[in-house]
Structures are given as structure tokens and as C-alpha cells.
FIKOLZA-1660 file (N, C-alpha, C; in steps of 0.1 Angstrom, whole numbers, plus 5000, padded with zeros to 4 digits):
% residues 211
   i   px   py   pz ch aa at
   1 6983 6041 8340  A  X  N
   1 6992 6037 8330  A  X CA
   1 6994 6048 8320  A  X  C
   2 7011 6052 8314  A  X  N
   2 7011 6062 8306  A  X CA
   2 7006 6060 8294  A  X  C
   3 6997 6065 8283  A  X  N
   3 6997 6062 8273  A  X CA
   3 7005 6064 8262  A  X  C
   4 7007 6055 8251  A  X  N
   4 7021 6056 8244  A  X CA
   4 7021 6068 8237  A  X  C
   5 7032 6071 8235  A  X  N
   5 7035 6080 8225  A  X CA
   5 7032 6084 8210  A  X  C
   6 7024 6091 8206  A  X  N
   6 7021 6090 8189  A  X CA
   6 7033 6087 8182  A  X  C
   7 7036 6081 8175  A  X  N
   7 7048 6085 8163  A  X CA
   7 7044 6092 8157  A  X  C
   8 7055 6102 8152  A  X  N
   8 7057 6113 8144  A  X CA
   8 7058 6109 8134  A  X  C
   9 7048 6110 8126  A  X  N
   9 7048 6110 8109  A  X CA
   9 7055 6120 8101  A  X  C
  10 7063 6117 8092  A  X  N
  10 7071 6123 8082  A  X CA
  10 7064 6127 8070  A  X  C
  11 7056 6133 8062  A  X  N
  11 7049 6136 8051  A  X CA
  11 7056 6141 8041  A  X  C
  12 7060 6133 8031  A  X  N
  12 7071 6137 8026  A  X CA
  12 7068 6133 8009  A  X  C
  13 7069 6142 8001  A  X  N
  13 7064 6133 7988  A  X CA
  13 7074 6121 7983  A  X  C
  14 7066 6110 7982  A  X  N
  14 7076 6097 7977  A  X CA
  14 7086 6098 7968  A  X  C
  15 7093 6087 7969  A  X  N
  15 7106 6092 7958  A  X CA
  15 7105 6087 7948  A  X  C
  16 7106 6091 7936  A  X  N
  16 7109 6084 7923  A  X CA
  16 7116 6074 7916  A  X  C
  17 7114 6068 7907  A  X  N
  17 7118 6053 7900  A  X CA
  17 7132 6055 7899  A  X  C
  18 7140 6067 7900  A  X  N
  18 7156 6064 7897  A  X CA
  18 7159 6066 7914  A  X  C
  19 7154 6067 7919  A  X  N
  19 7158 6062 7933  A  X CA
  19 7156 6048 7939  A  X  C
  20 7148 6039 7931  A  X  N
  20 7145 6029 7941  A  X CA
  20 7144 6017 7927  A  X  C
  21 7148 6003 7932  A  X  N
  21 7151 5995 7922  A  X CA
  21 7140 5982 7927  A  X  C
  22 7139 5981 7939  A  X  N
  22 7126 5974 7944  A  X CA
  22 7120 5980 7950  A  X  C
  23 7103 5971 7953  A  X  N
  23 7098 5979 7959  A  X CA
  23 7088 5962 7968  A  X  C
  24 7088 5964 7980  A  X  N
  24 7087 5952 7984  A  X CA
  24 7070 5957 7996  A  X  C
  25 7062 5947 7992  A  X  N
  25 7050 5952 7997  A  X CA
  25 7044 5943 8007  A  X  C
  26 7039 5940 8018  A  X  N
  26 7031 5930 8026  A  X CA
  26 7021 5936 8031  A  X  C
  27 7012 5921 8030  A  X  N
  27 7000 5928 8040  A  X CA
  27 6990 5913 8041  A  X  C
  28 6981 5919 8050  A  X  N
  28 6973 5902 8057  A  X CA
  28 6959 5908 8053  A  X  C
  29 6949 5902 8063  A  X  N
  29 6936 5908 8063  A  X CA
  29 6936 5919 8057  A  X  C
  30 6926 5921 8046  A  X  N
  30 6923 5935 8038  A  X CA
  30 6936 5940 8029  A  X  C
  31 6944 5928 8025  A  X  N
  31 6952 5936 8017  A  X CA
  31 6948 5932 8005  A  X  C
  32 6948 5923 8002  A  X  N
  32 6940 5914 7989  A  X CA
  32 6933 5923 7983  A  X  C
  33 6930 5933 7989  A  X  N
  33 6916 5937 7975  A  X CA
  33 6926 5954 7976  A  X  C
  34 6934 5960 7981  A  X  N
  34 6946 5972 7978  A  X CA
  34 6951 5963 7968  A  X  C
  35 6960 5952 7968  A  X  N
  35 6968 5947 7958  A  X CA
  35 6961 5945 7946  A  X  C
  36 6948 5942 7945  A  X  N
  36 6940 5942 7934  A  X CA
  36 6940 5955 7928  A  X  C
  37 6936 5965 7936  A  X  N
  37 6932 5977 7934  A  X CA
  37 6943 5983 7927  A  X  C
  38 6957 5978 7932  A  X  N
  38 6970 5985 7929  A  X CA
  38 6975 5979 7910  A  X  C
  39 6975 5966 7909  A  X  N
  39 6978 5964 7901  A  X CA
  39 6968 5970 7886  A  X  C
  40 6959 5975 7891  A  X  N
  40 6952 5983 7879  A  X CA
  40 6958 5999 7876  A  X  C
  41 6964 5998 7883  A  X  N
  41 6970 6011 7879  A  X CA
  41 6989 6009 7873  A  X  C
  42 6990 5997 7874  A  X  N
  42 7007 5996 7872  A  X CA
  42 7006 5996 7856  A  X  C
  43 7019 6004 7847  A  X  N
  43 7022 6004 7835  A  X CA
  43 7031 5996 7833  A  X  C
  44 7027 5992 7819  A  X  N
  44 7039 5982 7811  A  X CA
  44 7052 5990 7811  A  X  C
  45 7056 6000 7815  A  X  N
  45 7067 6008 7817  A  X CA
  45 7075 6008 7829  A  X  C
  46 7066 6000 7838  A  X  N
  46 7069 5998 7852  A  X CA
  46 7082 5999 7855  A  X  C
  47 7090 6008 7861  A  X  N
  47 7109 6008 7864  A  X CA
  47 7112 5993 7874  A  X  C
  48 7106 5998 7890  A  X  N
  48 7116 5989 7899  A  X CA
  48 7108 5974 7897  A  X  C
  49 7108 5964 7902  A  X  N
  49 7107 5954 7905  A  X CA
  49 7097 5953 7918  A  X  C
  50 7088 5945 7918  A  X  N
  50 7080 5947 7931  A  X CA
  50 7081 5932 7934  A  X  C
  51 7082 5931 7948  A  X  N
  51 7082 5920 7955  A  X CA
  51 7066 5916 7961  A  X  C
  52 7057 5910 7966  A  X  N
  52 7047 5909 7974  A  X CA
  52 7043 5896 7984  A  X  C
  53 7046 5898 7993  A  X  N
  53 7040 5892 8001  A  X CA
  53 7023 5894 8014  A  X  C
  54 7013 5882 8008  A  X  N
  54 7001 5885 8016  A  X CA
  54 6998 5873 8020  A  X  C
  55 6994 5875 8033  A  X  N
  55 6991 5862 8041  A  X CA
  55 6974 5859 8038  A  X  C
  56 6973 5847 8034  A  X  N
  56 6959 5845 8029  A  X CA
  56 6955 5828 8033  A  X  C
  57 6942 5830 8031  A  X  N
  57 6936 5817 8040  A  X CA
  57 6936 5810 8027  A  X  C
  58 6931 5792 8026  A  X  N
  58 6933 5788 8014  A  X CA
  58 6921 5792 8007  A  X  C
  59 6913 5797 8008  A  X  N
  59 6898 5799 7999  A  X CA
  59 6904 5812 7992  A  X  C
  60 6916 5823 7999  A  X  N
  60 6917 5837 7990  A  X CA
  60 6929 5835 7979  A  X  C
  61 6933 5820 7981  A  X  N
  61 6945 5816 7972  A  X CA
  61 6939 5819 7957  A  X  C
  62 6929 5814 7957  A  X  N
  62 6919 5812 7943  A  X CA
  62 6920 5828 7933  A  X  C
  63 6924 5836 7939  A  X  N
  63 6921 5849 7936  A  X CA
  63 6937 5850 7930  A  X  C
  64 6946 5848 7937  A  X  N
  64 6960 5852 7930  A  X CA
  64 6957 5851 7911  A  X  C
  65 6955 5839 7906  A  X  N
  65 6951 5840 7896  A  X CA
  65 6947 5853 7885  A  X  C
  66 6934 5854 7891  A  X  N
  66 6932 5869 7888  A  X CA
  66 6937 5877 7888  A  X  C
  67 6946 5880 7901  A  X  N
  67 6955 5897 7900  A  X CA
  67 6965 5891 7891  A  X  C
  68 6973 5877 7888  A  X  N
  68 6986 5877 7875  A  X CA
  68 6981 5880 7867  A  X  C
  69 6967 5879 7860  A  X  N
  69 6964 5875 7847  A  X CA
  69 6959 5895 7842  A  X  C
  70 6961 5903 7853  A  X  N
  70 6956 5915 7848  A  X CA
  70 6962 5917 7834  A  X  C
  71 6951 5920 7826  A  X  N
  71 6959 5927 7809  A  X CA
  71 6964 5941 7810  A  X  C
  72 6974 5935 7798  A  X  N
  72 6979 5953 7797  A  X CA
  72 6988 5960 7809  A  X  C
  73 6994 5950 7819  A  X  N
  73 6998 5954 7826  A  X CA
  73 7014 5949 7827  A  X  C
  74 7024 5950 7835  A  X  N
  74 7035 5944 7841  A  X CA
  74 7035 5927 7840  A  X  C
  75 7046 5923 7840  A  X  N
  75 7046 5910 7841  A  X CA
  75 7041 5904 7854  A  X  C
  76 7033 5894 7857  A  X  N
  76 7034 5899 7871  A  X CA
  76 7034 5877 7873  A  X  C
  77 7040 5875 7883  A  X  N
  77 7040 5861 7885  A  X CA
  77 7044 5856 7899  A  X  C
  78 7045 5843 7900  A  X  N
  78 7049 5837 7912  A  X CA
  78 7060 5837 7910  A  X  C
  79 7069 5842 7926  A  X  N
  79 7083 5842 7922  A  X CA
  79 7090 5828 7922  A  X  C
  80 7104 5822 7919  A  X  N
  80 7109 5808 7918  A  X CA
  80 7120 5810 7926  A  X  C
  81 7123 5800 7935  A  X  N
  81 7138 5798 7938  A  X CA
  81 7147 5797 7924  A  X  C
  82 7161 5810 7929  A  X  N
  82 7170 5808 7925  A  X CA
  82 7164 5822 7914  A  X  C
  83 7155 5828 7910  A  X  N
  83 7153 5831 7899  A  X CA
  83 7158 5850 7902  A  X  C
  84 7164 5854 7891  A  X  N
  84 7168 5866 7893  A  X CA
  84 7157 5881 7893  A  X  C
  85 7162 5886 7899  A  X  N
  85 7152 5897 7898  A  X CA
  85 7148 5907 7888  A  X  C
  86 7142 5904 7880  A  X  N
  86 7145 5916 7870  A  X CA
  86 7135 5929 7871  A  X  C
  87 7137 5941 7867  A  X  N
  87 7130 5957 7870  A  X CA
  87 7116 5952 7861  A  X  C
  88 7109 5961 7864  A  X  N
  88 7095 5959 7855  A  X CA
  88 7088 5946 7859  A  X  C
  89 7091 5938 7869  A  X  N
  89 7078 5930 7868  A  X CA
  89 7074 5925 7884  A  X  C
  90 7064 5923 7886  A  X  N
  90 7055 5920 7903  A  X CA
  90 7060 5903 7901  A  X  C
  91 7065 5905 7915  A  X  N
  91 7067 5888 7918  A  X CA
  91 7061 5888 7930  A  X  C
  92 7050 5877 7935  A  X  N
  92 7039 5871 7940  A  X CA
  92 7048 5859 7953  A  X  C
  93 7049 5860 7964  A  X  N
  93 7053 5846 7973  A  X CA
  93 7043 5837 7967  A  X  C
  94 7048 5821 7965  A  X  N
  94 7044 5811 7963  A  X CA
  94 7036 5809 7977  A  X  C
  95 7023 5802 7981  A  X  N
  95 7016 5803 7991  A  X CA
  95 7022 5789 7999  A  X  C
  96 7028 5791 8013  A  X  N
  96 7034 5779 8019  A  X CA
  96 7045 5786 8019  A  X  C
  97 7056 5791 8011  A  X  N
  97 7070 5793 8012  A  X CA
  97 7072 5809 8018  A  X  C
  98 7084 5810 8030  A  X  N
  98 7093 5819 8028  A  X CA
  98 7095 5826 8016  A  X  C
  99 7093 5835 8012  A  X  N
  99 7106 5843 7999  A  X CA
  99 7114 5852 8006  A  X  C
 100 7129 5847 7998  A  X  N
 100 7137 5857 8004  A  X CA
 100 7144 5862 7990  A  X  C
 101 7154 5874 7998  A  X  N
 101 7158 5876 7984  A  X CA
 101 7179 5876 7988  A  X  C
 102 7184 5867 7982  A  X  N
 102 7198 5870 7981  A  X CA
 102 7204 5879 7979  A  X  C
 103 7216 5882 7981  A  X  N
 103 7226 5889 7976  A  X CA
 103 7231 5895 7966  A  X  C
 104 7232 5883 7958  A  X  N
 104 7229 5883 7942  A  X CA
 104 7216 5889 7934  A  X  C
 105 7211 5896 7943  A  X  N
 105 7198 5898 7942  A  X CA
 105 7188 5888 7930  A  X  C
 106 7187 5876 7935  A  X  N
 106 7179 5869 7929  A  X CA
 106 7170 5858 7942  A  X  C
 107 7159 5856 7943  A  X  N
 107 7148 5849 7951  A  X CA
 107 7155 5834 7957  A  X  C
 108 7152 5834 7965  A  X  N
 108 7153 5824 7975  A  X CA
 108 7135 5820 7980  A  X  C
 109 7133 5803 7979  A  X  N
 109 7124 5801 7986  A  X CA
 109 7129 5793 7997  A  X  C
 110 7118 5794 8012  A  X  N
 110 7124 5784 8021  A  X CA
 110 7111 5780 8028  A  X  C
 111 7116 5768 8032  A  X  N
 111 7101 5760 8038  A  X CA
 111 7102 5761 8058  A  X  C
 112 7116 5770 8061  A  X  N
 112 7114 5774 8072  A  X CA
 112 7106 5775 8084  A  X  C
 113 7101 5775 8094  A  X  N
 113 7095 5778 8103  A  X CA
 113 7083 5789 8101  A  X  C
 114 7073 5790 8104  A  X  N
 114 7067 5801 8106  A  X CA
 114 7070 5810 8111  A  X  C
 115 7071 5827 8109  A  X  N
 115 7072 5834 8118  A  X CA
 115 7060 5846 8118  A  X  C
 116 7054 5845 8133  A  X  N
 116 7042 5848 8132  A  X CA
 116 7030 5842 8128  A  X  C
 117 7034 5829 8127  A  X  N
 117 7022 5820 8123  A  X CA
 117 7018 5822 8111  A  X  C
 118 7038 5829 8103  A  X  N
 118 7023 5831 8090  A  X CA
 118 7039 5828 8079  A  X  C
 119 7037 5817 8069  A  X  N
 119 7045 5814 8065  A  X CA
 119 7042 5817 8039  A  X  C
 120 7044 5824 8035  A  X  N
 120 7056 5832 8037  A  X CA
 120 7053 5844 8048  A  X  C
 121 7064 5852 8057  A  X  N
 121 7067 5861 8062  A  X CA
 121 7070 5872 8055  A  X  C
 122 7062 5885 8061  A  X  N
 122 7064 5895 8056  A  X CA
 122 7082 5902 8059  A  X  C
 123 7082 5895 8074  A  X  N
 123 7095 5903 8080  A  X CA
 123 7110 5898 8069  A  X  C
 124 7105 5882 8066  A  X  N
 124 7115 5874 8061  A  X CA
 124 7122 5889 8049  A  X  C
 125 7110 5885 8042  A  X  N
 125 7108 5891 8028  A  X CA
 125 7117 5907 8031  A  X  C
 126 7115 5912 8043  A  X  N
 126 7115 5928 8041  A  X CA
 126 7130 5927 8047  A  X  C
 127 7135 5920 8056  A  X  N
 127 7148 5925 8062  A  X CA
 127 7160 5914 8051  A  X  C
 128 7157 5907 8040  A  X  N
 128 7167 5898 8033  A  X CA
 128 7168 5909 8025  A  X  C
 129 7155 5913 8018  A  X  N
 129 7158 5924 8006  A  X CA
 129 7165 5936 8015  A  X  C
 130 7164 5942 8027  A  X  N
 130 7174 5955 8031  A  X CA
 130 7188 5949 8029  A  X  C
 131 7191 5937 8030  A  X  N
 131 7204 5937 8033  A  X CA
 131 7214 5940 8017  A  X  C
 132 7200 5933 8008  A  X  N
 132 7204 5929 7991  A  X CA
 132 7204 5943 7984  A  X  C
 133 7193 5952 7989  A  X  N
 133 7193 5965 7979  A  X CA
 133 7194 5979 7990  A  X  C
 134 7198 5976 8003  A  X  N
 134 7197 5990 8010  A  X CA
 134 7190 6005 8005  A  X  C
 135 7201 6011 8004  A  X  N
 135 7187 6029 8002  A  X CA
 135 7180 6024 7990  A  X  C
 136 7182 6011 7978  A  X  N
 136 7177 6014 7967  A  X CA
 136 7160 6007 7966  A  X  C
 137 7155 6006 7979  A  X  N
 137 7146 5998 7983  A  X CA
 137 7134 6006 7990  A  X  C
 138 7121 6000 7986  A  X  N
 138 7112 6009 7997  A  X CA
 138 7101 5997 7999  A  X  C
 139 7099 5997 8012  A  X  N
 139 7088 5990 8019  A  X CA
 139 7073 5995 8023  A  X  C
 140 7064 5986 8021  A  X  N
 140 7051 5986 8023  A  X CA
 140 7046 5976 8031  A  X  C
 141 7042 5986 8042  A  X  N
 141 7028 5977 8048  A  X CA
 141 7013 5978 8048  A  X  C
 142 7010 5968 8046  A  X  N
 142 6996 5973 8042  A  X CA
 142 6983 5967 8059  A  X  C
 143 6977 5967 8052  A  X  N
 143 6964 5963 8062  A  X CA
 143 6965 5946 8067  A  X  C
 144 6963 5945 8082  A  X  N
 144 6968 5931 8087  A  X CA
 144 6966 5933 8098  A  X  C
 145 6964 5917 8104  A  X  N
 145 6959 5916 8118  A  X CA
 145 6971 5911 8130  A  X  C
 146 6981 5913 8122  A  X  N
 146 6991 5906 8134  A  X CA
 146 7006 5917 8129  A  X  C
 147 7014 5914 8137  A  X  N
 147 7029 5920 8136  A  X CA
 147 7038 5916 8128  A  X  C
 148 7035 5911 8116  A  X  N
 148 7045 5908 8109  A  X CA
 148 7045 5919 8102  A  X  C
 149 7067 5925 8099  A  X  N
 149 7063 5933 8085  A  X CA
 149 7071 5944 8098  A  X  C
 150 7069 5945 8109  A  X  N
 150 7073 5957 8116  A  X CA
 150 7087 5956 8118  A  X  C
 151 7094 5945 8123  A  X  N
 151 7110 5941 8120  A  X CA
 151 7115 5945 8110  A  X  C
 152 7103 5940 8101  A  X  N
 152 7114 5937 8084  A  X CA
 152 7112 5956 8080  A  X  C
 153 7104 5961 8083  A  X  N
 153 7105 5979 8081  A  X CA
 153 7113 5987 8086  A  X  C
 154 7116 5982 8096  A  X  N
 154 7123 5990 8108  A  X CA
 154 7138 5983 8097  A  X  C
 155 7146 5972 8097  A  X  N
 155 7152 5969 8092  A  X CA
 155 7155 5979 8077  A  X  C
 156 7145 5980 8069  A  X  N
 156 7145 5988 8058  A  X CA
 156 7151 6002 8061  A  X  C
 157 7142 6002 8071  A  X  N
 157 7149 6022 8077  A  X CA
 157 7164 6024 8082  A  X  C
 158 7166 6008 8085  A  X  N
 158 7179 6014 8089  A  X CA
 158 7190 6008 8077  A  X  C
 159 7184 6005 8067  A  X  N
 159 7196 6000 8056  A  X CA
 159 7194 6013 8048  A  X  C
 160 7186 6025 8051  A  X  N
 160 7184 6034 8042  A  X CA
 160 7172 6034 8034  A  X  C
 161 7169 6029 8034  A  X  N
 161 7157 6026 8027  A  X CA
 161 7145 6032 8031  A  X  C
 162 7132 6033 8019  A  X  N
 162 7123 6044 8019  A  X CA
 162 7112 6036 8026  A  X  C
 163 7105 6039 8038  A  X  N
 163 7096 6030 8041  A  X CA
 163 7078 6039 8041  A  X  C
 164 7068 6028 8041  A  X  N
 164 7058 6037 8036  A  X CA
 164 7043 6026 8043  A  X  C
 165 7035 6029 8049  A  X  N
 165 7026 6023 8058  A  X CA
 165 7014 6025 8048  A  X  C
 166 7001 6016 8047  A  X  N
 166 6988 6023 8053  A  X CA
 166 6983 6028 8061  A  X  C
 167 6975 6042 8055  A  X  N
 167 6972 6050 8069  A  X CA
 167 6961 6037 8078  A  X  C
 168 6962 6037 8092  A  X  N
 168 6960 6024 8099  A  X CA
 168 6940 6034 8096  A  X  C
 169 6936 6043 8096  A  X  N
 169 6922 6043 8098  A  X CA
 169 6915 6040 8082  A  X  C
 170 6922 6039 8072  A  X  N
 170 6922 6030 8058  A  X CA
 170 6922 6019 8059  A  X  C
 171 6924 6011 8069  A  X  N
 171 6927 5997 8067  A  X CA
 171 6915 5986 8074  A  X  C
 172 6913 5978 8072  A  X  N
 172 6901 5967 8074  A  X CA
 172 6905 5963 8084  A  X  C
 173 6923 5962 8087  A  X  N
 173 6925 5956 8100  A  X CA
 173 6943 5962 8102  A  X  C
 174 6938 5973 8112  A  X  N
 174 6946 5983 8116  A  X CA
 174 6956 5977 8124  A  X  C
 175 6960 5964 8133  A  X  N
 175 6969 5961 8141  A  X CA
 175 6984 5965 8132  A  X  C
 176 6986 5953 8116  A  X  N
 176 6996 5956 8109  A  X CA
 176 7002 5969 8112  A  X  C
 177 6995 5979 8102  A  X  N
 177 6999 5987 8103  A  X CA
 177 7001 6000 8117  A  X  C
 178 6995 5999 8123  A  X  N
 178 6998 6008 8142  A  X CA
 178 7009 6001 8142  A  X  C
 179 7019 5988 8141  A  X  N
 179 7027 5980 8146  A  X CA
 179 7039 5987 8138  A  X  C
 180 7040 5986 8127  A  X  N
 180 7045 5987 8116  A  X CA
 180 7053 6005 8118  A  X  C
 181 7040 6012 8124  A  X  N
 181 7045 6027 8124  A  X CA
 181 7053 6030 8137  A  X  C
 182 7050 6019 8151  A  X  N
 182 7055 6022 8163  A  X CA
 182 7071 6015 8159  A  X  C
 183 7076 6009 8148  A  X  N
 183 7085 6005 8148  A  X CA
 183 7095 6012 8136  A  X  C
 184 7089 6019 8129  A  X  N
 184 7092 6025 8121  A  X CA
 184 7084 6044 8119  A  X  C
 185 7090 6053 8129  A  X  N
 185 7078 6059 8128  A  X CA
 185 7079 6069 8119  A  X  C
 186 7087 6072 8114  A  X  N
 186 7093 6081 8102  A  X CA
 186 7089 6080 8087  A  X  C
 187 7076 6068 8087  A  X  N
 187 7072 6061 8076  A  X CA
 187 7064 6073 8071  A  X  C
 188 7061 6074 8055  A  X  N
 188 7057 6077 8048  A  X CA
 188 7035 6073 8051  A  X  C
 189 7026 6078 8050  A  X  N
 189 7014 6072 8056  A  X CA
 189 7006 6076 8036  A  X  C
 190 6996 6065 8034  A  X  N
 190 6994 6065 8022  A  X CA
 190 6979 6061 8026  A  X  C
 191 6965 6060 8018  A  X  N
 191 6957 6053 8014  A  X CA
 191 6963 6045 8003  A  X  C
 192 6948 6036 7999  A  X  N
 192 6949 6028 7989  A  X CA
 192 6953 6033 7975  A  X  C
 193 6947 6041 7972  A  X  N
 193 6948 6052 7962  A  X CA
 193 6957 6060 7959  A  X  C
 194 6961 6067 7972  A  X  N
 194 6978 6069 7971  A  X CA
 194 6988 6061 7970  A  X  C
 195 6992 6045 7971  A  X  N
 195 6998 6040 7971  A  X CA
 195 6996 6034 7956  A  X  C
 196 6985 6032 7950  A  X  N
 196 6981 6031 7939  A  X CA
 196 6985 6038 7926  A  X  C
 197 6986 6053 7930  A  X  N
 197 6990 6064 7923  A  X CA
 197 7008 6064 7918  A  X  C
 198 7013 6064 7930  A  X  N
 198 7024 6063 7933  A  X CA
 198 7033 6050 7929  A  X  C
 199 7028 6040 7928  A  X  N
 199 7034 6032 7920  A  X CA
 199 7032 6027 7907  A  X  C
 200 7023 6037 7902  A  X  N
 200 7016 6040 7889  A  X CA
 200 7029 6048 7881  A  X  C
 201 7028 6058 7891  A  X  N
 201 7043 6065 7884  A  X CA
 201 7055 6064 7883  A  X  C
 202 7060 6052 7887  A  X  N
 202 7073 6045 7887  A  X CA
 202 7079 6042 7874  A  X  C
 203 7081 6052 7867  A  X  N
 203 7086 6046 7853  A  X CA
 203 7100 6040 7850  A  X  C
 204 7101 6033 7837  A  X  N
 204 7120 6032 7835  A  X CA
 204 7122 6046 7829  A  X  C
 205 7136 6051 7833  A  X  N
 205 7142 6063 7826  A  X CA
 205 7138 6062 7809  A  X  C
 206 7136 6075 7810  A  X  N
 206 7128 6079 7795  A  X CA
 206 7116 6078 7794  A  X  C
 207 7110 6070 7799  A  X  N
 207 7092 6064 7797  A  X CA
 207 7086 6079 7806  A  X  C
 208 7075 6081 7800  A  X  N
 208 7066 6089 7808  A  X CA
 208 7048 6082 7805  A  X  C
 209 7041 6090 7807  A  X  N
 209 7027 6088 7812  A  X CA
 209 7024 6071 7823  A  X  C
 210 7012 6070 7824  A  X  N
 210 7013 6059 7837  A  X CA
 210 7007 6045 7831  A  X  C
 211 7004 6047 7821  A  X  N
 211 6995 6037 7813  A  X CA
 211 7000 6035 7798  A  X  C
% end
């Protein structure tokens, strides 16, 4: 049997806050403690808008808490049906629902079907927002045990949009991401810390430092 083909990784330095107006992130197994990690680095200056979806069992629900309540940081909350998107703050999928994002660019919740056996969906989340913000958008996938998130990337790439993986030998559970890059292979490859850094420096125009 042939063995597959590497994707060609693109290494390219990330693009900056006047390029990108969302920034939409998923991840399953082992992403919960990057998203922890990440939000200690976000400024109250924060430019784009970040979306997040993570698939979690009910005992890691207990923890969302924690990552909203970080001080001194971004707004950070559960997103609402109907509610508009505004720059500067992390919106959280409600656990149970779909998030999508309309046209109008403001959230949609749906009690839809599972896809992937994992309801909210990362793919939902990543291919509603390509259609809503095309190039002005960048996707993340993080660490995870199944293939969700690979559609909704590949989707992002082709509305223009900036897409960007965990390196898969950083991750607690590498399937997500291998999946993620065979569908997308042109992706940007990050640790935790680099992805941490990088959305540290997302400022609004005029703002500088990261904190």
C-alpha cells in the first residue's frame, strides 16, 4: 500500500489585526487547557472577535466558568442566538448547541443533528463563518480525537481565509489536527505558545503593547 503523501506546510508569519476581523478556533480532547493557556495572554485591546468551539464531556463543562471569568482580560462569554458580533470580545458555543454565524454577521444557535457525534460542531462553526467574513477570517484547529473542523478549514481556505493548525506532535490527541492539515495543507502550523503569542498581538488600530 502507497503511503500518503506529507502535506506541504506553508511557514509563513501570521497576519495581523487589520487583516482579519474574526478569528474562529476548535478543538476536542486537549484543547481545554491551550484555550486556558491562550486566554492568559489576550489584551483588553483585543482587535478581531474570536469565536470558540470545544467539544467537552459534561464533568470539563465546570471549567468554562473559569476561562470567562479571566481578569483583566477581553470580554469573554457564551455566545446568544441572534446576538451580533462585536471586535474585541471571545464568544464560547453554549454546550448542547450548534453555533453558527449569519450573514448579518451575528450568531445563530441550532439544536440540529450532531455532526461527528459532536454537537456544537466545529465544521458548523468554521464553514457558516467563511461564507459571513471570507479573507477577513482565520481558522484554528486545535488538538482532538476525531475529524471535525477539517471541512469547515478547508472551507475557510477556499473563501480566502487565513487557516492555521496545531503542530499535530503538540497535541494530546493528534487525529484533529493530521485531519485538519490533509484537508487543508497550506495551513499555517503553531504550538500552544505560538498561537498564544499571536493572538496576544491582535490589536485595534492604534493600540499597541499585548497587555
Amino acid at each position: 500500500m502507497t503511503a500518503p503523501v506529507p502535506p506541504r506546510i506553508v511557514n509563513m508569519p501570521l497576519p495581523g489585526t487589520q487583516s482579519l476581523d474574526l478569528v474562529v478556533i476548535g478543538g476536542s480532547a486537549g484543547a481545554i487547557e491551550v484555550i486556558s493557556h491562550m486566554v492568559t495572554q489576550l489584551s483588553n485591546r483585543l482587535g478581531p472577535a474570536i469565536a470558540v468551539v470545544i467539544h467537552m464531556a459534561q464533568d470539563a463543562r465546570a471549567m468554562l466558568p473559569e476561562i470567562l471569568s479571566a481578569s483583566g482580560r477581553p470580554l469573554m462569554k457564551t455566545a446568544e442566538d441572534k446576538e451580533p458580533i462585536a471586535p474585541g470580545t471571545v464568544y464560547f458555543a453554549p454546550p448542547g448547541y450548534h453555533l453558527l454565524i449569519e450573514e448579518q454577521r451575528t450568531f445563530a444557535l441550532s439544536v440540529d443533528e450532531p455532526e461527528h457525534f459532536s454537537r456544537p460542531s466545529i465544521d458548523v462553526l468554521f464553514e457558516s463563518a467563511a461564507d459571513a467574513y471570507g479573507p477577513r477570517l482565520a481558522g484554528v484547529v486545535l488538538s482532538g480525537a476525531n475529524t471535525d473542523g477539517a471541512a469547515g478549514l478547508r472551507a475557510i481556505a477556499a473563501a480566502g481565509g487565513v487557516t492555521i493548525v496545531q503542530r499535530p506532535s503538540t497535541a494530546e490527541a493528534a487525529t484533529m489536527p493530521e485531519a485538519a492539515l490533509q484537508a487543508s495543507p497550506h495551513s499555517h502550523l503553531v504550538d500552544a505558545q505560538e498561537l498564544a503569542q499571536w493572538l496576544g498581538s491582535l490589536q485595534r488600530h492604534g493600540a499597541s503593547g499585548t497587555s
